[in-house]
Each structure stands twice: as structure tokens, then as C-alpha cells.
N, C-alpha and C positions, 0 to 999 in steps of 0.2 A: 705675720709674726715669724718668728724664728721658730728651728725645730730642731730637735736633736732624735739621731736614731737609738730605738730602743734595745738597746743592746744586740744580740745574735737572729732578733727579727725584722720582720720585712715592715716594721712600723715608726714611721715619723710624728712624733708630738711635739704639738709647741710646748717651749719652755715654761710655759705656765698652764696648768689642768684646772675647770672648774669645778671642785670640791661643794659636795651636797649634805652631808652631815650637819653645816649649820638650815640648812634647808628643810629639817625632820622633824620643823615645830615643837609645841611643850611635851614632856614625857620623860620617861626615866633617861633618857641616852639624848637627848634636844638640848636645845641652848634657851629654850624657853618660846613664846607664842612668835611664829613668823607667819606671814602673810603671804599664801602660797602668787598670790598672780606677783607680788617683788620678788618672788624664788623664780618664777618663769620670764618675767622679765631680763632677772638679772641673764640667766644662764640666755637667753636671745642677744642680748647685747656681747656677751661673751662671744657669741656664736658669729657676730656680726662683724669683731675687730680683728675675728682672724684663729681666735683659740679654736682648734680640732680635737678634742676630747673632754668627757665629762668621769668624773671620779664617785659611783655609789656604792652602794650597800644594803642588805634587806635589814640590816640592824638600825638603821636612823631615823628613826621616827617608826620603826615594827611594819616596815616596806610603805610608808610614808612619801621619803625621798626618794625609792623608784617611781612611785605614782608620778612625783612631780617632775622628775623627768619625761615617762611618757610623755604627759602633755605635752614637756615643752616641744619634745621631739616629731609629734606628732602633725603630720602632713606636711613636713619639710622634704625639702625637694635633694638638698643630701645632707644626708643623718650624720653627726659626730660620730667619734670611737667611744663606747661604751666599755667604761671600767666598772664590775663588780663583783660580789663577792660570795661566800660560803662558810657558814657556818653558825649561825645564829637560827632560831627556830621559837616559836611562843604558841602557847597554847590561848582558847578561847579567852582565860581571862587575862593575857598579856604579861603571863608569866615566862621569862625567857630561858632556852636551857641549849645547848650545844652538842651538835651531831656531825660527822665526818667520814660516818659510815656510808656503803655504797649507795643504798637505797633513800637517804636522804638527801647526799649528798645532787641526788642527779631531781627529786623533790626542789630541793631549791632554786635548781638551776632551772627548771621547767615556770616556778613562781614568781622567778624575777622575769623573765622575759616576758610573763602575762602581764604583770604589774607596769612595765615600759611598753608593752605592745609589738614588743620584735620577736624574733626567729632567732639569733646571732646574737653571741656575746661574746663583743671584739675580746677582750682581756677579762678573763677570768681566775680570781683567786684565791686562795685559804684566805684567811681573816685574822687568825690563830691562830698556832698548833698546838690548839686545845679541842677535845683530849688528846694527847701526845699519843697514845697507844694506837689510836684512830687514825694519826698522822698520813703513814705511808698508805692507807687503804684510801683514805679521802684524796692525796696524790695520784694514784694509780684512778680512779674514778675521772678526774679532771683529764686526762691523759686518754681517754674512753670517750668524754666528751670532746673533745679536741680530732681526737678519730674519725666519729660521728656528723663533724663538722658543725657540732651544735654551738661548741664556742673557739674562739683563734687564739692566741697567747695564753698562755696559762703559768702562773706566778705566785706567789706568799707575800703575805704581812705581818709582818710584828716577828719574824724567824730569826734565830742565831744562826751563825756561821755552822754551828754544827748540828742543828737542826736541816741547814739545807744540804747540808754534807750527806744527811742520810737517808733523801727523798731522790737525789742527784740521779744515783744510779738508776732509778724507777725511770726517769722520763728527764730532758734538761729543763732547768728552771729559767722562762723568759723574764722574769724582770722581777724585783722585791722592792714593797711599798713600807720603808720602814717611817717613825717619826723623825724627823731631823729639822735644826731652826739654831738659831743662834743660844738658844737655853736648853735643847735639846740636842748635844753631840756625844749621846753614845755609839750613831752610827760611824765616828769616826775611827771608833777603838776594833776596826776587823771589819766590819761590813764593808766599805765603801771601796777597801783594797780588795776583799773578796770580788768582790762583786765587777771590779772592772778588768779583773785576771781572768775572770769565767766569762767575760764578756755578758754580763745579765744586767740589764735595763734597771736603774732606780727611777722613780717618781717617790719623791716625799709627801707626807701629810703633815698634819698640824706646824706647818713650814711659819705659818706668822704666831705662832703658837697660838693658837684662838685665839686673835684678836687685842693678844698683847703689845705682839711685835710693831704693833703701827702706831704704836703712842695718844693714841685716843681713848685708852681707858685707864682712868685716874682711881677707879673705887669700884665695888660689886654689888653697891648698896641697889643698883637699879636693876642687877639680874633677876632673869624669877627666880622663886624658890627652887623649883628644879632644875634649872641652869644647869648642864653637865661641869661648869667649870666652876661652878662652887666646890666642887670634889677635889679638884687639882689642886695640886702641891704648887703651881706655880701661883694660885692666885689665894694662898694664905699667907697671912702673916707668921715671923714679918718679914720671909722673902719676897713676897708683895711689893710691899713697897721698896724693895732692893733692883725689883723689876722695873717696875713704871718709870723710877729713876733711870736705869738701862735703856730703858725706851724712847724717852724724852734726849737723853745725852746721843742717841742715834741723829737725831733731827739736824743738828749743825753740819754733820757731813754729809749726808743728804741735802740740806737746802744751796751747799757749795752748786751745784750741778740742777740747781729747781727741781729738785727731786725729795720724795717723802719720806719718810723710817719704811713704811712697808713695802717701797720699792728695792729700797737697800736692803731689807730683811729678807725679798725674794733674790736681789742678785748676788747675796753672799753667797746663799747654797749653791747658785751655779755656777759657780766659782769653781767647785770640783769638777773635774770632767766627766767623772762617774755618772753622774746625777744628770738624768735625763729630763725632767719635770719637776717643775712643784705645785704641788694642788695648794689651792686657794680658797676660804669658803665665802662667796661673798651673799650675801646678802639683801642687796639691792646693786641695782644697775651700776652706779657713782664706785663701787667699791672694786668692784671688779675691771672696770676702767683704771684704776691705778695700779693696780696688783700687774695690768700687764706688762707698764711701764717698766716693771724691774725686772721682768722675761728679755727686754731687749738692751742692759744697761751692762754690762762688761765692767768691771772694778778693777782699778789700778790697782798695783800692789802698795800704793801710798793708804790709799781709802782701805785697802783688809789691814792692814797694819793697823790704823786709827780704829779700825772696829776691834782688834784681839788685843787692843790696849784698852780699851771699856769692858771686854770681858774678864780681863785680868785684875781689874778695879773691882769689877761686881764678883769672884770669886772669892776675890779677899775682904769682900761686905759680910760676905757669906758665912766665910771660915770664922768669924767673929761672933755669929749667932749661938747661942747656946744648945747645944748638944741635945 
């Protein structure tokens, strides 16, 4: 697979990360029941075509999907790059609440590594900058950790530009994991220039926007109840169906080149040069095999054209909806 360097680090990822969040089974933050040996399958198969890093967090499933990595990772003869995370915490009864304080902050990082079974946490990041007050202290922590040599890269997600304006000076920021996807471009309004001015690593998330961007979901009648993405603005009416329609209209310029909407949907974003990765959350084996198809597919400027002519179409469905 192809790779691209992580910004001002000594770290090579392919263009495509396997993303664990849909891997966190039913619960408040899940996509609803998954079957963990298809989460370990899939992420083997990933492992098998070439992808070198895996995307987690103790918030997915309440350290659910580091479990399931462990396993997968475990007695492999050489381990992926492990991406997670900081800032999430629940008590006995699975009530969750947010710490970034020193003494937590290094609490979690000691939790995830027990939870995967390792010593080393290639990339390590805020999650948040929630609480914002806690900010620069849970920065300077990571930066202790990195010292320590407990974990390598150390990075934000979900951060403004001047949010990371004001951790900068504490330590340099390796890489920021924002949301970015063809329904999701506020990274392009100041992040994505920031960030390749400073020379700092992006990998995107919800890059097929859970599972919309591939054109395979018509309705949400089949989600479970707790489905994190019955929450989402994008999958209520009636931008809804403003989507699926975008989704669907993707498919003809993809199938020009026998290729899928969710391959096109992954090689839009790498379209920027900025954008080191994009995480993917598959689900079983089959899904993850195409996602990586669009890590290695390079788009004309005829094909981005034909895509920011569908987006233009679907902002003006949009502006039409009632207020």
C-alpha cells in the first residue's frame, strides 16, 4: 500500500487507517451489536493487504474496542502502529465524564495499554479539548509521556486552529485527527492550511461518514436503537434523504474506472496533500478490502470536478429545506 509521511515525524502510514469505533458493539457511543471475531477478522485482513496502523480509543465501546484490538494484535510477529486516545473515563455504572488532568491523564494511558496488552503507544492523543481549562495541563502530561518513552507521537482531535495555537508553545503538535468527508468540510475552512504550514500530520475520521458515503444505506430503519448514528444530523430527515441521494449520484463516476462510491469517498480526501490518512471503520473483512482500493486511486481533476458539481447540487437541496 502506499504511505504518506506523518507530518514533522519519523512515521509512515498507509493512506488508509483501520478505524475501531464501529468495532465498540451496542452501547451508548456503538453503532449497535457487532460480532467481535468479524472486528478481528476484519482488522487481520486489513493487516494482511498491507494497512500499517490501527485508529482507537477507550471511549468506543467503554475500552471495548481496545480489547478487540489486543486480541487482534496479539502474538503477531510484527505489531501495527497503534493510534489512541485521552480523555474519556466512566465510573462502575458506565456513566462517562472527562478528565485531562495530570493524574488521569497518565491513569488512562496506563489503562489502554493493559486493555491492548502493550508497553508503547505509537500515537497518542487528546480526543477533545474538553475541559478546555485542563487543556494545556493534559498537553504538557502527554509531552511527560512521550519523555518517559511510554508513548511516540503525540497529537489532538476535534482541535481549532487556535486551540492548537495555544498548546504549540508547550511541546510541537505531531499530527491532528480532525472529522473530514465529502459532508464533512469544515476542515477545509483553516485546518488543513494550518496544518501543512506547521508541517503536522492529518489522518481523518468518520472519512465515509459512517457508512453513508458508500451508497449502501437507503434507510436507518435497520439500526439499533442505540446506533450512535441515529444522533447524527446527517442521517435525519430530511437531509437524509438529500444524502443517500449524493451517495447514489457518486456511483457513476466511480464505476467509469470499476471502482465503488466508497473508494471515491476515500480518494477525495487524499486529494489534499495535507492529509496523511484516512481511517476507515470496517466491519467485516469484504469492507475493508474496498476502502483500500481508494488509498491507492489518485483522481483526475475531471473526476474532483464531477464530484464538487454533486456537492453543489446537494447544497442547493439543502438551502431549500426549511430553516
Amino acid at each position: 500500500m502506499k504511505t504518506r509521511k506523518l507530518g514533522a515525524t519519523n512515521l509512515n502510514l498507509t493512506t488508509v487507517g483501520i478505524g475501531t469505533w464501529p468495532m465498540s458493539g451496542a452501547g451508548r457511543t456503538g453503532w449497535g451489536p457487532q460480532d467481535d471475531n468479524e472486528s478481528i477478522a476484519a482488522i487481520h485482513h486489513g493487516l494482511d493487504l498491507g494497512i500499517n496502523w490501527i485508529d482507537t480509543a477507550p471511549n468506543y465501546g467503554l475500552g471495548h474496542a481496545e480489547e478487540v484490538v489486543g486480541k487482534a494484535i496479539k502474538g503477531l510477529s510484527k505489531k501495527p502502529i497503534i493510534s489512541t486516545k485521552c480523555l474519556f473515563m466512566w465510573k462502575p455504572d458506565g456513566k462517562v465524564y472527562m478528565r485531562l488532568d495530570r493524574e488521569r491523564v497518565r491513569i488512562q494511558c496506563e489503562n489502554s495499554m493493559k486493555r491492548m496488552g502493550i508497553d508503547f503507544i505509537d500515537m497518542f492523543m487528546i480526543h477533545w479539548p474538553n475541559p478546555i481549562e485542563y487543556v494545556e495541563e493534559g498537553w504538557e502530561t502527554l509531552a511527560e509521556l512521550q519523555k518517559e518513552g511510554k508513548v511516540g507521537v503525540i497529537g489532538v482531535s476535534n482541535f481549532t486552529v487556535e486551540q492548537m495555537e495555544m498548546i504549540k508553545p508547550i511541546h510541537p503538535i505531531g499530527f491532528l485527527e480532525p472529522p473530514y468527508s465529502m459532508l464533512e468540510r469544515n476542515a477545509e475552512n483553516g485546518l488543513l492550511d494550518y496544518c501543512g504550514k506547521n508541517n503536522i500530520g492529518i489522518i481523518t475520521y468518520s472519512s465515509l461518514q459512517q457508512g453513508l458515503l458508500t451508497g449502501t444505506i437507503k434507510t436507518i430503519e435497520n439500526f439499533a436503537p442505540e446506533d450512535v448514528r441515529r444522533r447524527s444530523a446527517f442521517f435525519k430527515e430530511p437531509s437524509f434523504s438529500i444524502n443517500v441521494k449524493f451517495a447514489e449520484e457518486l456511483a457513476p463516476i466511480a464505476a467509469r474506472y470499476g471502482r465503488t462510491s466508497a473508494q471515491l469517498a476515500v480518494a477525495w480526501i487524499l486529494r489534499k496533500p495535507e492529509v496523511t490518512s484516512a481511517i476507515t471503520g470496517p466491519r467485516k473483512p469484504a469492507e475493508i478490502e474496498d476502502n483500500i482500493k481508494g488509498g491507492e486511486w489518485v483522481l483526475s481533476p475531471e473526476d474532483i470536478a464531477a464530484v464538487e458539481k454533486l456537492l453543489v447540487k446537494r447544497q442547493e437541496a439543502l438551502a431549500t429545506l426549511p430553516k
